[in-house]
VEXDREN-2710 file (C-alpha; in Angstrom, 1 decimal):
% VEXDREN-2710
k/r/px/py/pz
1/UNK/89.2/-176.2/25.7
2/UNK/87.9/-176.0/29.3
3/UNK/86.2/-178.7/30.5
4/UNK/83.2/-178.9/32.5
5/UNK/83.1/-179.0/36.3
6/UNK/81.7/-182.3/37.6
7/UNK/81.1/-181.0/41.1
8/UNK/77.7/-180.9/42.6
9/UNK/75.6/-178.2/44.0
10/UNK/75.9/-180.1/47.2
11/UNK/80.1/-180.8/47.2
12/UNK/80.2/-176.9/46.7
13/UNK/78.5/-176.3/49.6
14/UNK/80.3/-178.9/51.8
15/UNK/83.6/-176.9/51.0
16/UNK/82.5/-173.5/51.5
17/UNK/81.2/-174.8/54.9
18/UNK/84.5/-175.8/56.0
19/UNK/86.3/-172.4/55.2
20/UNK/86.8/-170.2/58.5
21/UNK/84.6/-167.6/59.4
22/UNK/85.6/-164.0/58.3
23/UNK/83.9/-160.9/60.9
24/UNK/83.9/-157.4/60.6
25/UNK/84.4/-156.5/64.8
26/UNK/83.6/-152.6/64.6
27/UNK/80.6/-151.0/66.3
28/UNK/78.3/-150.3/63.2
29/UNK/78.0/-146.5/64.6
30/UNK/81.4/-146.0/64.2
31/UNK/81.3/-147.5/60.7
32/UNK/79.0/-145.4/59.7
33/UNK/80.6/-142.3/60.9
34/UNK/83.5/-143.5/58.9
35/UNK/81.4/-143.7/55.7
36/UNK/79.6/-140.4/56.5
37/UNK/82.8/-138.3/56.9
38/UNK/84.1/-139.9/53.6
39/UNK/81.5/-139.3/51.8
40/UNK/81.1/-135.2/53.0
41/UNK/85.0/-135.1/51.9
42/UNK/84.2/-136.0/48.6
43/UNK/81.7/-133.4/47.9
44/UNK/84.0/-130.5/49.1
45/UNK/86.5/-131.4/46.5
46/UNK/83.5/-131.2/43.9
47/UNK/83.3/-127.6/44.5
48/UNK/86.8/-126.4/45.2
49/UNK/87.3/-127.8/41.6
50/UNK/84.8/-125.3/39.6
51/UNK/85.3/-123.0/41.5
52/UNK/89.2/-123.0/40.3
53/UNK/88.4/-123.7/36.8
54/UNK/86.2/-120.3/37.1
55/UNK/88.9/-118.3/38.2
56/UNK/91.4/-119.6/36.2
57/UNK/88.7/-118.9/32.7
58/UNK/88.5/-115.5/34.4
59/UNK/92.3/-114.8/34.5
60/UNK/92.7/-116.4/30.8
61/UNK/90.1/-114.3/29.4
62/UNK/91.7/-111.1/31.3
63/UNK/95.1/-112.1/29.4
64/UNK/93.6/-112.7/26.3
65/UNK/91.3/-110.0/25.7
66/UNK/93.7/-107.1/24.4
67/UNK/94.8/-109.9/22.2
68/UNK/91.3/-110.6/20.9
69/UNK/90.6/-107.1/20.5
70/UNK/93.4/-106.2/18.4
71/UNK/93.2/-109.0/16.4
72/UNK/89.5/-107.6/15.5
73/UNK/90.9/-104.3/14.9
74/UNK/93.5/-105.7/12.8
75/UNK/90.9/-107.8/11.2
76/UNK/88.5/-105.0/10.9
77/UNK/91.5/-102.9/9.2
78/UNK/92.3/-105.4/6.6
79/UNK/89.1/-106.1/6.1
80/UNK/89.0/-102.4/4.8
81/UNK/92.1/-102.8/3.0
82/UNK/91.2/-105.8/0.9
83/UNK/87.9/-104.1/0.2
84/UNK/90.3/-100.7/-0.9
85/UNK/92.4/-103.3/-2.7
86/UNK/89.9/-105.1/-4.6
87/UNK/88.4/-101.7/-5.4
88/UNK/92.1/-100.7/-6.7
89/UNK/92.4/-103.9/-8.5
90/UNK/89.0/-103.7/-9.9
91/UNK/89.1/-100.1/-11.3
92/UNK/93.2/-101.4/-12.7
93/UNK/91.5/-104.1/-14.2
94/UNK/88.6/-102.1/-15.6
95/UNK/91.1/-99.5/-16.6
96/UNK/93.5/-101.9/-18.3
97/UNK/90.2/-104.0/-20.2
98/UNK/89.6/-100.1/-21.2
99/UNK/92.8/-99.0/-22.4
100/UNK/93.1/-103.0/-24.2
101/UNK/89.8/-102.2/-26.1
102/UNK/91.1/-98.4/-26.9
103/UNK/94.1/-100.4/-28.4
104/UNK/92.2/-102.7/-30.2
105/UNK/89.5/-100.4/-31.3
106/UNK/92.4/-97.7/-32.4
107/UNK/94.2/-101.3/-34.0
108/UNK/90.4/-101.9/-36.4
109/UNK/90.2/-98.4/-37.3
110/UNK/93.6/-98.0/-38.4
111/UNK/93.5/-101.3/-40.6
112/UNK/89.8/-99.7/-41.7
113/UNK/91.2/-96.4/-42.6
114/UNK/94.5/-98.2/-44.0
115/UNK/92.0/-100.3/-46.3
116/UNK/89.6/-96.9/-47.3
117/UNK/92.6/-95.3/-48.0
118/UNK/94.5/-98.1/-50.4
119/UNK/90.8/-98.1/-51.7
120/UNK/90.9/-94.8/-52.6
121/UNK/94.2/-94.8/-54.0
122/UNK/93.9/-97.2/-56.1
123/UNK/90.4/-95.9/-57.7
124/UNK/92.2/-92.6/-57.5
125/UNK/95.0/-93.2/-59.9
126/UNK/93.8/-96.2/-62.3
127/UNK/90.6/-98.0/-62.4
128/UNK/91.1/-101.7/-63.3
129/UNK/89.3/-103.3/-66.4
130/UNK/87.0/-105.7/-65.3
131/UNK/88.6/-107.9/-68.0
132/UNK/91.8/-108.6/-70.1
133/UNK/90.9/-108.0/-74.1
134/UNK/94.3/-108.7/-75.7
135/UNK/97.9/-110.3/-75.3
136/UNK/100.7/-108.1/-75.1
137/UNK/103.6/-109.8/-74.6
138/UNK/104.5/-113.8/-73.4
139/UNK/107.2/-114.8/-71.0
140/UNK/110.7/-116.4/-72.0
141/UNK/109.8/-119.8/-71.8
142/UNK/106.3/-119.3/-73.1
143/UNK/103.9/-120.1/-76.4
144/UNK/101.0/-117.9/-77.7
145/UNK/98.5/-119.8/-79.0
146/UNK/95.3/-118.4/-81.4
147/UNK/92.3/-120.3/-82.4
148/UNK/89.9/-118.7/-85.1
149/UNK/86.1/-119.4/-83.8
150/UNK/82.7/-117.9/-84.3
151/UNK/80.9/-116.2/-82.0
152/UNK/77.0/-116.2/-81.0
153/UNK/76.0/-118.8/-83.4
154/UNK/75.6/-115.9/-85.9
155/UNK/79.2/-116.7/-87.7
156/UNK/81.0/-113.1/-86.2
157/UNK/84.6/-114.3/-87.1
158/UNK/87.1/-113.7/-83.9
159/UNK/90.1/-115.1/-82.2
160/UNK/90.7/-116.6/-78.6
161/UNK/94.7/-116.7/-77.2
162/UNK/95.7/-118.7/-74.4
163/UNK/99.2/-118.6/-72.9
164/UNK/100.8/-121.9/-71.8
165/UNK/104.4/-122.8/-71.0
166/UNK/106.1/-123.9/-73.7
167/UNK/107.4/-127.9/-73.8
168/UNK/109.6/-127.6/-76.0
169/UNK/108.0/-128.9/-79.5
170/UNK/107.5/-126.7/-82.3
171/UNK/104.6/-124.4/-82.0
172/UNK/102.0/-126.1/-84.5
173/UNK/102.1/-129.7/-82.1
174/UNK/102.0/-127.3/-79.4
175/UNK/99.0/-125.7/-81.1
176/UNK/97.2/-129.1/-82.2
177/UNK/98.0/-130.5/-78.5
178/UNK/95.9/-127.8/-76.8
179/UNK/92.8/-127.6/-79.1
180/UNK/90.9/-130.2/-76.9
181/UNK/91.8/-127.9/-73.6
182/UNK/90.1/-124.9/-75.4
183/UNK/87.3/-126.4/-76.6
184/UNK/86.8/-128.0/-72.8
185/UNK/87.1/-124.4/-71.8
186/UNK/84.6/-123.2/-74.1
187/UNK/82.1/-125.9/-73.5
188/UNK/82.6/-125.0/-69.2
189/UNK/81.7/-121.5/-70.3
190/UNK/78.8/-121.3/-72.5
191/UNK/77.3/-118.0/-71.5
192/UNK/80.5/-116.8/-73.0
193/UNK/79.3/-117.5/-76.6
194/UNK/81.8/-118.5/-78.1
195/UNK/81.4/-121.9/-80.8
196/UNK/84.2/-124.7/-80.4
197/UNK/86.7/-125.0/-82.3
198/UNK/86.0/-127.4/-85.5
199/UNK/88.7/-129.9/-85.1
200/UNK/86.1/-132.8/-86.8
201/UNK/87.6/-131.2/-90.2
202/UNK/91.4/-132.0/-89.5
203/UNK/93.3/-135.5/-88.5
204/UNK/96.3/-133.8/-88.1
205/UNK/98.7/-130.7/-88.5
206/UNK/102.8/-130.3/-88.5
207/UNK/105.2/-127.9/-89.5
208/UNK/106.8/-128.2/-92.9
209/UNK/109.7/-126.4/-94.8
210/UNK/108.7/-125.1/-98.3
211/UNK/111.2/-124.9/-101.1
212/UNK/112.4/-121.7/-100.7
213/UNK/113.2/-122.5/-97.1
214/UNK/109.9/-120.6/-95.9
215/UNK/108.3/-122.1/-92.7
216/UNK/104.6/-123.8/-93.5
217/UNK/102.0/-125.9/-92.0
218/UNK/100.7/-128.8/-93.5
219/UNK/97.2/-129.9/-92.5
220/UNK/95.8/-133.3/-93.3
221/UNK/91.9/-132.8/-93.7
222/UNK/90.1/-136.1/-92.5
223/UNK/89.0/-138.4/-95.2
224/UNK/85.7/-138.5/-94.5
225/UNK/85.0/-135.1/-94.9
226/UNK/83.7/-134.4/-98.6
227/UNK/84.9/-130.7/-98.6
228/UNK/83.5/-130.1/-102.3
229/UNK/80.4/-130.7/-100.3
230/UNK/80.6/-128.1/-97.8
231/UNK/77.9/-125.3/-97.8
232/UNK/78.9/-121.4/-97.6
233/UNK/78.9/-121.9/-93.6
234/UNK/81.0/-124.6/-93.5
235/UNK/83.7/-123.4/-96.3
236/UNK/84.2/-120.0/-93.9
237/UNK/84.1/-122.2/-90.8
238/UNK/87.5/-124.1/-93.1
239/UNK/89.1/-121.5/-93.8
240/UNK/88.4/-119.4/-90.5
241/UNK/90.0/-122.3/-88.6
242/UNK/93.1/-121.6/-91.4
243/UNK/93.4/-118.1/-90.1
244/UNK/94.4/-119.2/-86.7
245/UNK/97.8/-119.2/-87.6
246/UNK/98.9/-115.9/-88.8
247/UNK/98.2/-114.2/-85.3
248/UNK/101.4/-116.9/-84.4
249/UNK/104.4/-115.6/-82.9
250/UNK/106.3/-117.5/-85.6
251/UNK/106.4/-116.3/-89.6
252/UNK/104.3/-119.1/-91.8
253/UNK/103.5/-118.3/-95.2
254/UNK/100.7/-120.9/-96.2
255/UNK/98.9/-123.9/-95.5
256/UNK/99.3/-126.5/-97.1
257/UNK/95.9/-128.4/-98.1
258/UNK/96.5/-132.8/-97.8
259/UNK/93.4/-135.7/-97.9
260/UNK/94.2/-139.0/-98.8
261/UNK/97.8/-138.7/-98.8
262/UNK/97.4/-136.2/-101.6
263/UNK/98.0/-132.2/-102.2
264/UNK/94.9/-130.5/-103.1
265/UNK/91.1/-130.6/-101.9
266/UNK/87.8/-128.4/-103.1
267/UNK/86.5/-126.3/-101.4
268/UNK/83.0/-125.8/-101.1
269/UNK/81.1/-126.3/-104.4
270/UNK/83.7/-124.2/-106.7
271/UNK/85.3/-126.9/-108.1
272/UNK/88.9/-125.5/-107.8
273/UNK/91.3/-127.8/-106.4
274/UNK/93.2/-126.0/-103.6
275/UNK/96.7/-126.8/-102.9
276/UNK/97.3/-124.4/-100.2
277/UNK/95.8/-121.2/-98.4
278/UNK/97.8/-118.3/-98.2
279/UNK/98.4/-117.0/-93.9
280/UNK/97.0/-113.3/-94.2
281/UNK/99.1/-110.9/-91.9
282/UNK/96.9/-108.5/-92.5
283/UNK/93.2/-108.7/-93.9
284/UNK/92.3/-105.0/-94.1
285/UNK/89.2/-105.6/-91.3
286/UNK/87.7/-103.7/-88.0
287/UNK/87.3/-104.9/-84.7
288/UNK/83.8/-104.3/-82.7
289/UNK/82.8/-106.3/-79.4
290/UNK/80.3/-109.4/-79.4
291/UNK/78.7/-109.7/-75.9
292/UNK/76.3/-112.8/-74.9
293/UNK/72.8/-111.8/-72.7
294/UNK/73.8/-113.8/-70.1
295/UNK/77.3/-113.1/-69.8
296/UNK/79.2/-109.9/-69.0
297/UNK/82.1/-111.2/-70.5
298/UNK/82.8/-109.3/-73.8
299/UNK/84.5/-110.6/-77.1
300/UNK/86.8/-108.6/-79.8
301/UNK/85.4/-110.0/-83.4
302/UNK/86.3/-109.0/-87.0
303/UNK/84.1/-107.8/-89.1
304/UNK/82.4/-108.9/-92.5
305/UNK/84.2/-106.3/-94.6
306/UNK/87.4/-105.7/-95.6
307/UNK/88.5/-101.7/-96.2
308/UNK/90.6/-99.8/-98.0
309/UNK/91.9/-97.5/-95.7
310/UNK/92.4/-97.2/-91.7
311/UNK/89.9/-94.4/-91.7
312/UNK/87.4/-96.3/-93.3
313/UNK/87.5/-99.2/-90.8
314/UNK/87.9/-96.9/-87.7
315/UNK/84.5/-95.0/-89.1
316/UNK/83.0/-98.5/-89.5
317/UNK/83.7/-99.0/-85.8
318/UNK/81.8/-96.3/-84.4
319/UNK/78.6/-98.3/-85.7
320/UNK/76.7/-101.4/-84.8
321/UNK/76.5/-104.2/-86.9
322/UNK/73.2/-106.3/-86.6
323/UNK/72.8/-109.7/-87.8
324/UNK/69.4/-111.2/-87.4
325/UNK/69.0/-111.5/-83.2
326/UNK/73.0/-110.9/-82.9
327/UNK/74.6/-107.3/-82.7
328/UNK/78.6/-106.4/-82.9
329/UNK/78.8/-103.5/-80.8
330/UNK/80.8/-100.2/-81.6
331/UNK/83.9/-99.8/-80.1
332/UNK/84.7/-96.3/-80.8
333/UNK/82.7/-94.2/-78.3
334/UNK/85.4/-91.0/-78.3
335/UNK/85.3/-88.5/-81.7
336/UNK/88.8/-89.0/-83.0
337/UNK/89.5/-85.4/-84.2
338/UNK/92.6/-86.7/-87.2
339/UNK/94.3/-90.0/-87.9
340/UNK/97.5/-90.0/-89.6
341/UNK/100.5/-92.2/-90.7
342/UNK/104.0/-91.9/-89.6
343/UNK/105.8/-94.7/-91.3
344/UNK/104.4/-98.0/-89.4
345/UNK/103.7/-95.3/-86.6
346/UNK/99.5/-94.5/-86.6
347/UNK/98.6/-91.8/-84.7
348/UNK/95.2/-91.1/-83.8
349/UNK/94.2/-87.7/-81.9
350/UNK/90.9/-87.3/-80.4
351/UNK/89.1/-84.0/-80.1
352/UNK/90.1/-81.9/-77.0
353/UNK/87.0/-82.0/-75.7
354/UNK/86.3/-85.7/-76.7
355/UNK/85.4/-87.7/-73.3
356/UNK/87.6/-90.1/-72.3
357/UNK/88.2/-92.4/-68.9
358/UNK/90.8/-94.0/-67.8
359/UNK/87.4/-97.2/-67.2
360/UNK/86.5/-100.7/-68.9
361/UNK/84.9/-99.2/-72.0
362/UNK/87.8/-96.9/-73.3
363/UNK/90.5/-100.0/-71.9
364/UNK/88.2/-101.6/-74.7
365/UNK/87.9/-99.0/-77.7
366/UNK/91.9/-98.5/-77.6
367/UNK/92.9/-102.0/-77.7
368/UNK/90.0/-102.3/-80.7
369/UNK/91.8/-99.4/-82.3
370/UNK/95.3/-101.1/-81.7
371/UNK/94.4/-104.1/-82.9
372/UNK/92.8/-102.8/-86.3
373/UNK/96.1/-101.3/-87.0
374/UNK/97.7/-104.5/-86.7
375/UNK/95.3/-105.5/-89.8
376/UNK/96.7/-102.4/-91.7
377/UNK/100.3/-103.7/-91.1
378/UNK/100.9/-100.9/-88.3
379/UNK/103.6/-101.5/-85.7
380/UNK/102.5/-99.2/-83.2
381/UNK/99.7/-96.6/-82.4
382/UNK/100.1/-92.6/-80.3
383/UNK/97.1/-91.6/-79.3
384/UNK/96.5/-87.8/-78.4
385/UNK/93.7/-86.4/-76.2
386/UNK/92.7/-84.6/-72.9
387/UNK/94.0/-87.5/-70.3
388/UNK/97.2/-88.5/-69.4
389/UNK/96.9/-92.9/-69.5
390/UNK/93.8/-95.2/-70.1
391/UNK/94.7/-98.5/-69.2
392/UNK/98.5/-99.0/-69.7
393/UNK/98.5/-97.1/-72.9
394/UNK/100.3/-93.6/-72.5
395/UNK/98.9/-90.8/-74.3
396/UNK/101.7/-89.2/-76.4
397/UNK/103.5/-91.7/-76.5
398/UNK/104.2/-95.0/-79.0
399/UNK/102.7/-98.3/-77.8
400/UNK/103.3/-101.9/-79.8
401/UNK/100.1/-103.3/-80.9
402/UNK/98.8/-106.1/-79.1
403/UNK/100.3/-109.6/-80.3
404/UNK/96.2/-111.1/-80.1
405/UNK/93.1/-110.6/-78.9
406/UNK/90.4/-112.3/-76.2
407/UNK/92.8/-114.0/-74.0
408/UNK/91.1/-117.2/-72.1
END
């Protein structure tokens, strides 16, 4: 850091005093012609120096104008040819969103027409039941399984199948095992009708050997049930349950009645000790169709009556049976001209003017038919009339009666 100077206004002057004297010794005219001509030098070169600066813009702008002007022209020109090229691109694009739409358009109606005409083809050559009314046949390693139940409430008598895979056990564990999923089933579906299964009866069922080697089911009735108690309702609700088993793949010949660890209960208020119930193959009835008011689902029962004939119960299915508020409806709606007997062969030929459709309601009255041949011991049914196939039954030619009826 500087420091301060002690010196004194008066010391300062005392030194510049004794400096020597410095004198300018020209003649102030001729300084000031000195300064004049200087200065009129200085404003020549001020407009020498535009002036050059003009001539040299003029000169640049004489170079550069062809330059300039093309340049416009070129500018001018593409201008035009990016507005032509965007006009191109614009009508290629336009064009190509046209032609993609075309494609896409002619790609929807072909599907459309594709669909109308698989639509058409199919109502053309077979119209599908809306439902499945019997079982026909079960795969390799598969189990048919039939429950006898009332329908409606009003005690119509009918069977419900259901299909399952098979696990191996004999078929009346199999049988027992499954009761609770088709009474779960019936209880999802009550518009359907159909009354549970009465398993409160029975503690258990198994498959016995008799003593002529014949194949039997033994059925232990619970022992709390007092059957010699049992009303008319509840002895056919017994034995309908019974009946389950001769719509079985598998040939049983009876029942065989246990309680108590002993053979033999009454039944109802009879007083006759039963030891066994024999498994009807065939029990002489008709098939008519129960449907429930607030379901379109429609069920195959038996009838009341036993016949004497085939004829008898296929004229008995061209009525209606009415039961208090219930109805069985007919399911013969087609006159059936003759019916006649080839061995286990029936043949039934409707008039050649009879109507007939290949639709849900004849599907219906020719597995009915079908299946009331089965009750007269018949193996297989040829029907006859003015149509070539209803369903997947042939005309003309012989089709094996269904194994059961009302699949679930």
């Amino acid at each position: 850091m500087m420091k301060k100077s002690e010196w004194s206004d008066e010391q300062l002057e005392h030194i510049l005093s004794q400096m020597p004297e410095v004198k300018d010794h020209r003649n102030p005219h001729e300084v000031y012609q000195n300064v004049t001509r200087k200065m009129k030098k200085r404003k020549k070169r001020v407009w020498v120096i535009p002036s050059f600066a003009t001539v040299a813009a003029v000169l640049l702008l004489f170079i550069l104008a062809p330059s300039f002007v093309n340049k416009m022209n070129n500018s001018e020109i593409n201008s035009a040819d990016m507005a032509k090229d965007n006009t191109i691109l614009e009508s290629n694009s336009e064009a190509k969103e046209s032609t993609r739409n075309d494609e896409e358009m002619s790609t929807l109606q072909r599907f459309e027409d594709q669909e109308r005409d698989e639509d058409a083809t199919i109502s053309s050559v077979e119209e599908q039941p809306s439902q499945n009314y019997v079982v026909n046949s079960v795969g390799e390693n598969e189990v048919l399984l039939t429950y006898g139940v009332y329908l409606g409430g009003a005690m119509f008598p009918s069977i419900v199948s259901v299909v399952v895979e098979s696990d191996g056990e004999n078929i009346i564990e199999q049988w027992q095992k499954h009761i609770p999923y088709v009474n779960e089933m019936i209880r999802e579906n009550p518009s359907w009708g159909i009354d549970e299964v009465p398993i409160s009866f029975f503690s258990d069922f198994s498959e016995v050997v008799t003593k002529d080697n014949a194949k039997a089911v033994k059925v232990e009735v619970d022992n709390t049930i007092h059957t010699e108690s049992f009303a008319t309702a509840q002895t056919a609700e017994f034995t309908h349950t019974i009946s389950s088993f001769r719509y079985l793949v598998e040939d049983f010949q009876h029942v065989e009645l246990y309680q108590n660890n002993q053979q033999g209960i009454i039944i109802g208020q009879s007083g006759i000790v039963e030891n066994h119930i024999d498994v009807e193959k065939d029990t002489k009835k008709a098939y008519l169709y129960y449907k429930n008011e607030q379901s379109d689902k429609k069920m195959l029962a038996l009838t009341y009556e036993d016949f004497n004939t085939i004829e008898q119960a296929l004229e008995a299915m061209k009525e209606d049976t009415i039961q208090g508020d219930f109805i069985l409806h007919k399911t013969i709606i087609s006159d059936i001209k003759e019916v006649k007997q080839n061995g286990t062969d029936l043949e039934v030929h409707f008039n050649d003017n009879a109507a007939l459709e290949n639709s849900d309601n004849y599907i219906l009255m020719l597995n009915a038919i079908m299946l009331t041949a089965k009750e007269f011991d018949f193996d297989t049914v040829t029907f006859y009339g003015n149509i070539d196939q209803i369903g997947q039954v042939r005309f003309g030619e012989q089709v094996r009666v269904p194994l059961a009826p009302n699949p679930l």
